[in-house]
mmCIF file as gemmi writes it, N, C-alpha and C atoms, coordinates in Angstrom:
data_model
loop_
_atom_site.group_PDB
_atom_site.id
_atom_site.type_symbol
_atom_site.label_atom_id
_atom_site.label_alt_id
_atom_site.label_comp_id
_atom_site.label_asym_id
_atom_site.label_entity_id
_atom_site.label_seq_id
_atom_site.pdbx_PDB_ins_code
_atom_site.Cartn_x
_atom_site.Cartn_y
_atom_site.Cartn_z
_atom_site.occupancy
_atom_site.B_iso_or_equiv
_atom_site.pdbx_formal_charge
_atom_site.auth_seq_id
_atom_site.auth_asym_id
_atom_site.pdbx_PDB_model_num
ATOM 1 N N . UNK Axp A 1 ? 46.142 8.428 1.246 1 0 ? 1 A 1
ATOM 2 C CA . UNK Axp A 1 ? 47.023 9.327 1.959 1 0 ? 1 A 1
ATOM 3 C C . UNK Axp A 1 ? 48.03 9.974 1.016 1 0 ? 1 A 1
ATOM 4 N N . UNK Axp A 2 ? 48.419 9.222 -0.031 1 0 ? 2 A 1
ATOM 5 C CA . UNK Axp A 2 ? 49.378 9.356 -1.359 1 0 ? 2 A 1
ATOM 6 C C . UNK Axp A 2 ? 48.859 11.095 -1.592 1 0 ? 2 A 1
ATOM 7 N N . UNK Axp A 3 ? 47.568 10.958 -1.877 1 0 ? 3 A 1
ATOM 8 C CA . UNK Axp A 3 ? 46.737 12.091 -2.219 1 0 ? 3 A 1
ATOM 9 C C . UNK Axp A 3 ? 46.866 13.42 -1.912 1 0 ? 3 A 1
ATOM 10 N N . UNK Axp A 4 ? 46.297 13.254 -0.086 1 0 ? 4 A 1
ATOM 11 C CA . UNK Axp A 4 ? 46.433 14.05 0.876 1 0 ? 4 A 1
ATOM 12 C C . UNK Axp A 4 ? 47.636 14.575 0.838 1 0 ? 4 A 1
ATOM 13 N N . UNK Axp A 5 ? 48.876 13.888 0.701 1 0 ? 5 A 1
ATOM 14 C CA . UNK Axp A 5 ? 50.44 14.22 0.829 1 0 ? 5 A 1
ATOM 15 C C . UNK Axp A 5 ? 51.017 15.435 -0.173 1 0 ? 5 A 1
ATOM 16 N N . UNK Axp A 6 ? 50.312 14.62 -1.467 1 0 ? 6 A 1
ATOM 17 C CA . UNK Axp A 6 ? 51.181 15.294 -2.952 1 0 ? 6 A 1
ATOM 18 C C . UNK Axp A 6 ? 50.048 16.407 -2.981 1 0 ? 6 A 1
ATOM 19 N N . UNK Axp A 7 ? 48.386 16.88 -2.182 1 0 ? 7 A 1
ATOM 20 C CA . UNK Axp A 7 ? 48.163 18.219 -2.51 1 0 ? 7 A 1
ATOM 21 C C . UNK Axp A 7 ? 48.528 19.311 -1.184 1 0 ? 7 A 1
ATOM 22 N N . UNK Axp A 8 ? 48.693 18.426 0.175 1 0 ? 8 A 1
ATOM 23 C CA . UNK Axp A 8 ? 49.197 19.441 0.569 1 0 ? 8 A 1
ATOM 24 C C . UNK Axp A 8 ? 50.765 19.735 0.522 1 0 ? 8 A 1
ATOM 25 N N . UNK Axp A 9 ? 51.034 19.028 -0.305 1 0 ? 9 A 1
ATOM 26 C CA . UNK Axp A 9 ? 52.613 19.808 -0.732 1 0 ? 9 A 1
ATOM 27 C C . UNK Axp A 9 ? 52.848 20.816 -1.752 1 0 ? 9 A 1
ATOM 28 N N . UNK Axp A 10 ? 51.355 20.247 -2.622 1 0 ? 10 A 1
ATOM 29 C CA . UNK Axp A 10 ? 51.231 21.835 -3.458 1 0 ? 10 A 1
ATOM 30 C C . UNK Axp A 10 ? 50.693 22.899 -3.47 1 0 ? 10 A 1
ATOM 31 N N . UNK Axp A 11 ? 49.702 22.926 -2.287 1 0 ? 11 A 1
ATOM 32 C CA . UNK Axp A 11 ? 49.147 23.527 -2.089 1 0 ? 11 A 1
ATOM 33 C C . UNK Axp A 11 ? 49.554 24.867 -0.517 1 0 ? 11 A 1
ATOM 34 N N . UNK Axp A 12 ? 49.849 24.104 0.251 1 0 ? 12 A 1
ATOM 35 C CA . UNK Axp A 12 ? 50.987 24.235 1.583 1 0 ? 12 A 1
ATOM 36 C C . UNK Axp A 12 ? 50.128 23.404 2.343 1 0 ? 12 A 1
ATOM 37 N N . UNK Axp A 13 ? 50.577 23.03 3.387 1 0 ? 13 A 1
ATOM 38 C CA . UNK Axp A 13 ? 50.375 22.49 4.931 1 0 ? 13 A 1
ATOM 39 C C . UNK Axp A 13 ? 48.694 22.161 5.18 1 0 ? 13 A 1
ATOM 40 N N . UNK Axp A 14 ? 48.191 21.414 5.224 1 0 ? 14 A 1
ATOM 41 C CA . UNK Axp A 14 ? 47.132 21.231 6.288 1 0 ? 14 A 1
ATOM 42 C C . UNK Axp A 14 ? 46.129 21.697 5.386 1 0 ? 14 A 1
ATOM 43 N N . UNK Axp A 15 ? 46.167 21.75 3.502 1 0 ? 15 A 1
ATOM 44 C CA . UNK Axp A 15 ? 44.987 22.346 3.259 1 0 ? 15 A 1
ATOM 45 C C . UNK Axp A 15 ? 43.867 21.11 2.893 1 0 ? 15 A 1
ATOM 46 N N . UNK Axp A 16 ? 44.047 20.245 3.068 1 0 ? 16 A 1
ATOM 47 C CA . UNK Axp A 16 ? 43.598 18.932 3.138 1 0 ? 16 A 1
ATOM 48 C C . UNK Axp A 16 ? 43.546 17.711 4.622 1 0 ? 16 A 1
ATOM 49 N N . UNK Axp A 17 ? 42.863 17.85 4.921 1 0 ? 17 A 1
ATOM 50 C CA . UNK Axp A 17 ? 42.868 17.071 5.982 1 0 ? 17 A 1
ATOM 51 C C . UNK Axp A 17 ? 41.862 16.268 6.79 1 0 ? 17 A 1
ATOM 52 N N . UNK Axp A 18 ? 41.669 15.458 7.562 1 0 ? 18 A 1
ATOM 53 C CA . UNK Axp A 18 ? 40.985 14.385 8.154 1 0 ? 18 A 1
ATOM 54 C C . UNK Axp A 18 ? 40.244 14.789 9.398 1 0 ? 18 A 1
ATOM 55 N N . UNK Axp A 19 ? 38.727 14.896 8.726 1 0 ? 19 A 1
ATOM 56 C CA . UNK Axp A 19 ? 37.626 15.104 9.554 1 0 ? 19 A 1
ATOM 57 C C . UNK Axp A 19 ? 37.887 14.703 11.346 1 0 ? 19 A 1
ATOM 58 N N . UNK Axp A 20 ? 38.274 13.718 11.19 1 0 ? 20 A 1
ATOM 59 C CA . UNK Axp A 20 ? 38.769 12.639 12.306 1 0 ? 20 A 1
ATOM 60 C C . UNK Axp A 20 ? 39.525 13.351 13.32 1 0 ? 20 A 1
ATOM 61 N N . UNK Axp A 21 ? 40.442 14.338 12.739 1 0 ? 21 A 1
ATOM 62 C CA . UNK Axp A 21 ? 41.511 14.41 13.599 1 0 ? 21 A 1
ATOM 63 C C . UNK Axp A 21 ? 40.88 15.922 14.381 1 0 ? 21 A 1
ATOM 64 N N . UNK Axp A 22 ? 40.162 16.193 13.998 1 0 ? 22 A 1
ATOM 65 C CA . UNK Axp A 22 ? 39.11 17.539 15.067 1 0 ? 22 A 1
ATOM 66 C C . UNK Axp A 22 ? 39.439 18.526 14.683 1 0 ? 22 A 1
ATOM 67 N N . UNK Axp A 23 ? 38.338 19.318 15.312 1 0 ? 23 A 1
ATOM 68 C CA . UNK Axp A 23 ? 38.043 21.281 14.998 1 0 ? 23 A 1
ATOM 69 C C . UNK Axp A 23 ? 37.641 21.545 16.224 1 0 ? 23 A 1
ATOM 70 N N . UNK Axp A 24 ? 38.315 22.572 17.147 1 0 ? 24 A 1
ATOM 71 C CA . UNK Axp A 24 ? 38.114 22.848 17.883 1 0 ? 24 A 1
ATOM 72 C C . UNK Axp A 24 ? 37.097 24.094 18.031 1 0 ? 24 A 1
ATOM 73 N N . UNK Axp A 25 ? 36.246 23.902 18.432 1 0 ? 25 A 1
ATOM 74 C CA . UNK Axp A 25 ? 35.212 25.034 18.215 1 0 ? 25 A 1
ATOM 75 C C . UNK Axp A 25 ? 34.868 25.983 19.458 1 0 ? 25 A 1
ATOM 76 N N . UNK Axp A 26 ? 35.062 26.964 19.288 1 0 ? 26 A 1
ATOM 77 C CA . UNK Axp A 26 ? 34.559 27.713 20.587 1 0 ? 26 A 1
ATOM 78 C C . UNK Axp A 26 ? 33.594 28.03 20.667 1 0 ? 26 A 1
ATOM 79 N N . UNK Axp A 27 ? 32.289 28.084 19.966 1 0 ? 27 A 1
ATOM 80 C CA . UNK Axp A 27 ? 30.696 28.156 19.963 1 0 ? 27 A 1
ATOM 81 C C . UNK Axp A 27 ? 30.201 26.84 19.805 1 0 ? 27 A 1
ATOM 82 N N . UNK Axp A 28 ? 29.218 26.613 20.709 1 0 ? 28 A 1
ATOM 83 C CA . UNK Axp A 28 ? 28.259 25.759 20.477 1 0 ? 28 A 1
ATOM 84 C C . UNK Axp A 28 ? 26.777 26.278 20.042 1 0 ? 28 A 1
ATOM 85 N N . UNK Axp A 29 ? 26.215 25.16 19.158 1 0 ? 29 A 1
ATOM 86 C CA . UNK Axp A 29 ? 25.014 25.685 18.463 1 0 ? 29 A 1
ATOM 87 C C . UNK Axp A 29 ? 23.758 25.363 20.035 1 0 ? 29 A 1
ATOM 88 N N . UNK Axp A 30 ? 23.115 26.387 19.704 1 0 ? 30 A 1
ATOM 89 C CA . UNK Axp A 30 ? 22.176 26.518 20.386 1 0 ? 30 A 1
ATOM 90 C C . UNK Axp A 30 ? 20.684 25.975 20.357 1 0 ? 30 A 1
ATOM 91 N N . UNK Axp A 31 ? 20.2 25.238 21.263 1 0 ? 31 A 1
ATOM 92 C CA . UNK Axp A 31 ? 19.464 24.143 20.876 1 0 ? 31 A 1
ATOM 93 C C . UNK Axp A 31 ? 18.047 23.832 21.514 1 0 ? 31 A 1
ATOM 94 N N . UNK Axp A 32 ? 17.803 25.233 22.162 1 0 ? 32 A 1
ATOM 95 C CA . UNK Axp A 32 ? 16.807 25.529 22.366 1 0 ? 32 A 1
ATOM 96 C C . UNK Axp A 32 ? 15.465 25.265 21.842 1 0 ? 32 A 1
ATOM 97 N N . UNK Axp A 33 ? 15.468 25.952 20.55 1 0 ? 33 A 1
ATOM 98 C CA . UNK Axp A 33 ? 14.492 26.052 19.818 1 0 ? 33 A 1
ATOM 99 C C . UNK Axp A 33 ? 14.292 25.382 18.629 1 0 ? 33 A 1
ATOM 100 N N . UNK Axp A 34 ? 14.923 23.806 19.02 1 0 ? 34 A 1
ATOM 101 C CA . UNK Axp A 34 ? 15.155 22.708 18.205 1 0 ? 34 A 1
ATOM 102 C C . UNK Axp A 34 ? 13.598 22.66 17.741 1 0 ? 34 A 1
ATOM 103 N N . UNK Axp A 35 ? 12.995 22.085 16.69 1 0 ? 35 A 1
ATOM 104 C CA . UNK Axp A 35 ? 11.707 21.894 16.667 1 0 ? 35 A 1
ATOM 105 C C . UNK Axp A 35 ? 11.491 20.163 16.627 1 0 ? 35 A 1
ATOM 106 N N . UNK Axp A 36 ? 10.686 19.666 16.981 1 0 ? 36 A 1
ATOM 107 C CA . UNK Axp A 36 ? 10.35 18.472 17.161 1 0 ? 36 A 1
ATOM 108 C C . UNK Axp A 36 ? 11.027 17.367 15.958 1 0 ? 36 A 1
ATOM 109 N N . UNK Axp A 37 ? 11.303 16.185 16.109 1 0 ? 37 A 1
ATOM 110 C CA . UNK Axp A 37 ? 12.061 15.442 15.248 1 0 ? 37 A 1
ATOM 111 C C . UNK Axp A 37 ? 10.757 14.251 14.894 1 0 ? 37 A 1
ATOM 112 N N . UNK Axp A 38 ? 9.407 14.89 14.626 1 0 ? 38 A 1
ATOM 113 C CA . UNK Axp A 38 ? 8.388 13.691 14.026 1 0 ? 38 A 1
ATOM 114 C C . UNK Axp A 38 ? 8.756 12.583 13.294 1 0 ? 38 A 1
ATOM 115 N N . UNK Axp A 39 ? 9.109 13.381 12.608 1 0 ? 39 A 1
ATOM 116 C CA . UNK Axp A 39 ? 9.703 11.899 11.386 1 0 ? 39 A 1
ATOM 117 C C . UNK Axp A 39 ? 10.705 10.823 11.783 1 0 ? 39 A 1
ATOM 118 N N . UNK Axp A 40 ? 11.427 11.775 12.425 1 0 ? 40 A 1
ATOM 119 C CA . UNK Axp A 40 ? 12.634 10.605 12.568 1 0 ? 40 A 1
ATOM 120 C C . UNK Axp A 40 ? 12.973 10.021 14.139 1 0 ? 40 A 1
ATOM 121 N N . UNK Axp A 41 ? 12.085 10.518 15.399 1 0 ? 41 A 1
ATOM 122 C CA . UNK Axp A 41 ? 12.467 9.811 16.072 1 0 ? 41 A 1
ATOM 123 C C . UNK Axp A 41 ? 10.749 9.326 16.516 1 0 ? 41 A 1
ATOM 124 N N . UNK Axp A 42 ? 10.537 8.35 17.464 1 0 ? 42 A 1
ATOM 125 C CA . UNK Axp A 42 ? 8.897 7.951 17.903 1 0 ? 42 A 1
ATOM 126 C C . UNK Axp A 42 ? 8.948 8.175 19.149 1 0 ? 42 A 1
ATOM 127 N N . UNK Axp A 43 ? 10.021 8.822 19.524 1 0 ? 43 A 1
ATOM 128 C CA . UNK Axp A 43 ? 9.549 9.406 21.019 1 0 ? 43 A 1
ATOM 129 C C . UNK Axp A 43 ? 9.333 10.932 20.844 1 0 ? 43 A 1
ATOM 130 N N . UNK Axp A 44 ? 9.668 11.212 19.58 1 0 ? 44 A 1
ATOM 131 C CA . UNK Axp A 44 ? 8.735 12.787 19.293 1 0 ? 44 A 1
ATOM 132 C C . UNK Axp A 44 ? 7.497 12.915 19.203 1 0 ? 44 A 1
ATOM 133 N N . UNK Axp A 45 ? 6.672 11.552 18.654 1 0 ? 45 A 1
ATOM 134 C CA . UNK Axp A 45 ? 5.373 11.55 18.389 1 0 ? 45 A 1
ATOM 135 C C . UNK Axp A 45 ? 4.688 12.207 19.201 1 0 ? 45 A 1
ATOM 136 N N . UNK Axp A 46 ? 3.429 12.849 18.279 1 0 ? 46 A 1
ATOM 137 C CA . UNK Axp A 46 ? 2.588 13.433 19.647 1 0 ? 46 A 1
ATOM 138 C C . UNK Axp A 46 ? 1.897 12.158 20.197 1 0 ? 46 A 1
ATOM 139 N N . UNK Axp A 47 ? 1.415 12.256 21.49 1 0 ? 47 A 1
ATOM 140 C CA . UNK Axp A 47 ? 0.464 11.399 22.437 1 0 ? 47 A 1
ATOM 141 C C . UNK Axp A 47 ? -1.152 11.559 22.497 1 0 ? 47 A 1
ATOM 142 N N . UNK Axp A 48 ? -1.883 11.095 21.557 1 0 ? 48 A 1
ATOM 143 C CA . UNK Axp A 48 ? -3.512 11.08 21.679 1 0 ? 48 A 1
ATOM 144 C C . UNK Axp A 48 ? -3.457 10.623 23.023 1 0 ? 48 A 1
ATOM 145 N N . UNK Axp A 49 ? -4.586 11.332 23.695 1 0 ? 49 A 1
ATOM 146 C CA . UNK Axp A 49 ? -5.136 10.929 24.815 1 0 ? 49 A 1
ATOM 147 C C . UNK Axp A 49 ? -6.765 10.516 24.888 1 0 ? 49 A 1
């Protein structure tokens, strides 16, 4: 925090700061045309029949 303190004092206000504490976003990503997650999840797998 030592860190955070002594660069935004040299830098000005808030140019350093904690993921944590939020970004308020007014767009959300659109997720439509997600494409399948094979690899990483097994309920993406396709289904032989």
């Amino acid at each position: 925090m030592n860190l955070m303190d002594s660069q935004n004092t040299k830098f000005g206000a808030e140019t350093i700061g904690l993921t944590a504490a939020g970004i308020d976003r007014e767009w959300k990503m659109k997720q439509d045309f997600l494409s399948p997650k094979y690899t990483t999840n097994w309920n993406d797998l396709p289904k032989a029949k």
